[in-house]
C-alpha positions in Angstrom: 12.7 10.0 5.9 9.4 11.6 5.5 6.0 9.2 5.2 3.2 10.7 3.8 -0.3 9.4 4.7 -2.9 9.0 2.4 -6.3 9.4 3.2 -8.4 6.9 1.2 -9.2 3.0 2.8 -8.4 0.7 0.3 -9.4 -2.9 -0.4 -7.0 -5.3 -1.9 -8.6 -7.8 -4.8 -8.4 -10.3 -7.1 -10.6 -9.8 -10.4 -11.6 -11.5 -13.6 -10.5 -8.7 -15.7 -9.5 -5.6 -15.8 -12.7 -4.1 -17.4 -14.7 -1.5 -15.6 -11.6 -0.1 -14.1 -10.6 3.3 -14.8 -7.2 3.5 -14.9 -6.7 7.0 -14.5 -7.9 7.3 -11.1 -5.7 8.1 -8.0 -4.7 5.1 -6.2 -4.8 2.2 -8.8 -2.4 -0.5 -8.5 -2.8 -3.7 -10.5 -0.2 -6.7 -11.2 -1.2 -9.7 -13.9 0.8 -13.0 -13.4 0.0 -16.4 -15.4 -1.9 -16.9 -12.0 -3.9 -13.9 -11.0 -4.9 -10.3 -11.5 -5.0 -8.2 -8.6 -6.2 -5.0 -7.7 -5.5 -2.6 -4.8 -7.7 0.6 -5.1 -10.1 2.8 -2.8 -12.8 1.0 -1.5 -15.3 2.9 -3.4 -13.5 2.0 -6.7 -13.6 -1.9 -6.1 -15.5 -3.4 -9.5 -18.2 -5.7 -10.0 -15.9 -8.4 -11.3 -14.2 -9.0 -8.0 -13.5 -12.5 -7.3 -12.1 -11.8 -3.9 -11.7 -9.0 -1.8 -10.1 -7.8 1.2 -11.2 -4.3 2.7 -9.8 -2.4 5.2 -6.4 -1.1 4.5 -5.2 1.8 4.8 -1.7 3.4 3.6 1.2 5.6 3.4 4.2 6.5 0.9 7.6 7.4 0.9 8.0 11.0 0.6 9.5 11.9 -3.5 11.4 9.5 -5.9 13.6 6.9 -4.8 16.6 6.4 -7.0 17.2 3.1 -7.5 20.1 2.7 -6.2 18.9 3.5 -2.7 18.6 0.1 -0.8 17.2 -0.9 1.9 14.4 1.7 2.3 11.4 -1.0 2.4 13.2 -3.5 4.6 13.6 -0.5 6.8 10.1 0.2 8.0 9.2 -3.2 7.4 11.3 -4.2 9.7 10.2 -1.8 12.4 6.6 -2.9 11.7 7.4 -6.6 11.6 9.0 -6.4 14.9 5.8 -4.6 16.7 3.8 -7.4 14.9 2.3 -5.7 12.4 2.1 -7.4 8.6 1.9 -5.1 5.5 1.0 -5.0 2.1 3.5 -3.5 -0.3 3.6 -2.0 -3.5 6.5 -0.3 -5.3 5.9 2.2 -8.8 8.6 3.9 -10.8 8.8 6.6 -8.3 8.2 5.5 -4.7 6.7 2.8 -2.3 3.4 2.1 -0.8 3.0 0.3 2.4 -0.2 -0.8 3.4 -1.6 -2.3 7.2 -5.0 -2.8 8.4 -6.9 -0.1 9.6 -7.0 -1.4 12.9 -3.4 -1.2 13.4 -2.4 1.7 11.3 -2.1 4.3 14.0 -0.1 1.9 16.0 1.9 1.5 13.0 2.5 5.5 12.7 3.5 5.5 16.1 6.0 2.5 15.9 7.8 4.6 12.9 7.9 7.9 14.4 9.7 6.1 17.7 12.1 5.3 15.3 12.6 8.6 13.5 10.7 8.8 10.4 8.7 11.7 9.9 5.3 11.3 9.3 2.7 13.9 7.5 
């Protein structure tokens, strides 16, 4: 399995709205519950609206689109990272996932998935 880096940091929010946030952008995830609005986006993108805020992430996807029938792909390299002690943040679209770690232990976390095979670019 191929992982493709992407080469943004990102911070990981929660805002009062939605306004002010364009949408269209690379790199825009946002989930609405009856609890919360979140955003994950590139640093340099995080509004004036933010609530709270965590910077400092930075991430990778899964190489094309992932039928969904495949199973298992997420638990796989969450797995791998869990057990070298590394905590992510993930986010699935139509087409692929997203894993996010800290910058501080993202390289680690390269390493620990190319020891176990996946191909990283």
């Amino acid at each position: 399995m191929i992982l493709n880096i992407i080469n943004e940091e990102f911070s990981v929010c929660k805002v009062a709205d939605y306004e002010g946030i364009d949408l269209s952008s690379p790199y825009i995830f946002i989930g609405s519950t009856d609890e919360e609005k979140s955003l994950v986006c590139p640093i340099q993108l995080v509004p004036d609206n933010t609530v709270e805020r965590d910077d400092g992430w930075k991430a990778f996807r899964v190489e094309g689109i992932l039928d969904f029938s495949l199973i298992g792909i997420l638990a796989a390299i969450s797995k791998v990272l869990a057990d070298g002690g590394i905590g992510i943040f993930a986010i699935s679209t139509f087409n692929t996932d997203y894993i996010l770690t800290k910058s501080e232990n993202f390289e680690r976390a390269i390493g620990l998935l190319q020891s176990k095979g996946y191909s990283i670019k």
